[in-house]
N, C-alpha and C positions, 0 to 999 in steps of 0.2 A: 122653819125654826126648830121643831122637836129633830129632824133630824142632823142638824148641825149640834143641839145639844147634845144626841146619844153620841154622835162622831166625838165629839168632845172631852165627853167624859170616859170614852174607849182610850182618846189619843194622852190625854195628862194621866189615867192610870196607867197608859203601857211604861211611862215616862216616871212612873213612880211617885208621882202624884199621891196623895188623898182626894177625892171629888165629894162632897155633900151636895142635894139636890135641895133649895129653901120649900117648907111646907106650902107657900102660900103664892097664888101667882100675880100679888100685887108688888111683889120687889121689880127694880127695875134690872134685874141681873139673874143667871138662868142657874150658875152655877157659883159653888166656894170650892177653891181649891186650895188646899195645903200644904206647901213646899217643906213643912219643919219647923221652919222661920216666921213664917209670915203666913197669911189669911187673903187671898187676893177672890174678890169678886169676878165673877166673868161674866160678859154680855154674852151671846151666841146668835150670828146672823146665818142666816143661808143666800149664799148669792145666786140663781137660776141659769143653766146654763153657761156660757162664758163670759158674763158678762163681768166689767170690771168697777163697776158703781155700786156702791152699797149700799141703801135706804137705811138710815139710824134710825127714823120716827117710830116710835111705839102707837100703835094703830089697834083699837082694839072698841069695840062696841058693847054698848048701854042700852036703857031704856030708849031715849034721845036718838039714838042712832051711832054713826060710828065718832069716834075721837081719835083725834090725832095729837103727839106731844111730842115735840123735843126734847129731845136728852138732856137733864138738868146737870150742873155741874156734879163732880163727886159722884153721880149713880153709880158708873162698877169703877172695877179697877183694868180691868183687862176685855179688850173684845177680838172675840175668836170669831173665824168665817170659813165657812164652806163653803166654795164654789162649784159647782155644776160639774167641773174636770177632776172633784176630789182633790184639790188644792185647798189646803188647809194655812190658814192665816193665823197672826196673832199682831194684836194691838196693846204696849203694855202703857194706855193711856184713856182718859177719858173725853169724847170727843163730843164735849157739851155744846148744847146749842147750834150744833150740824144738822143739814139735812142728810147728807153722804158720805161716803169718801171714796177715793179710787184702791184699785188694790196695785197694790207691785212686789215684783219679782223680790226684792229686798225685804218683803213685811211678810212671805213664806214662813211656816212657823219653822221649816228645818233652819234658814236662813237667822232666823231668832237665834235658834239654839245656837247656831256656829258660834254666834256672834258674840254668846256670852250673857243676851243679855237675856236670856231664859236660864236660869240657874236650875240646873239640873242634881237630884241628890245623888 
């Protein structure tokens, strides 16, 4: 995860971005990004390897032991992924109450950009 956030926050400032880091690590979202316009949340996964499935569950341990949660609606606005081959993702949705998702060739974050639907300043 911290490394898919640093790639992250490398890859929206090269892009011109603003990146804020939230003080506290109870948000459900790792970064804020600021196009100018708007304020978009980001989730940040790292995917291991090649693989093409992403675990969305927030997984993290307590007293109790470990806890598992699914993604509520509304948590971020955007989920970025780093894959194992330095393939970098972008999701500009929130994939509430998932356990996964796959990744494809079309949800590349270059393939984002082509497309327009990464508004670039």
């Amino acid at each position: 995860g911290d490394v898919a956030a640093s790639r992250a926050i490398a890859t929206f400032t090269a892009l011109g971005y603003d990146v804020a880091i939230p003080l506290t690590e109870s948000a459900a979202y790792d970064l804020i990004v600021d196009d100018g316009q708007q304020l978009a949340r980001v989730q940040c996964k790292y995917a291991s390897g090649a693989r093409r499935q992403v675990d969305l569950r927030r997984i993290h341990s307590n007293a109790g032991g470990y806890v598992v949660k699914r993604i509520a609606e509304g948590s971020y606005d955007w989920l970025y992924v780093l894959d194992g081959t330095d393939a970098e993702y972008l999701f500009k949705t929130c994939f509430a109450n998932r356990r996964s998702i796959t990744l494809r060739e079309t949800d590349r974050l270059g393939a984002v950009a082509e497309s327009g639907l990464l508004q670039l300043p």
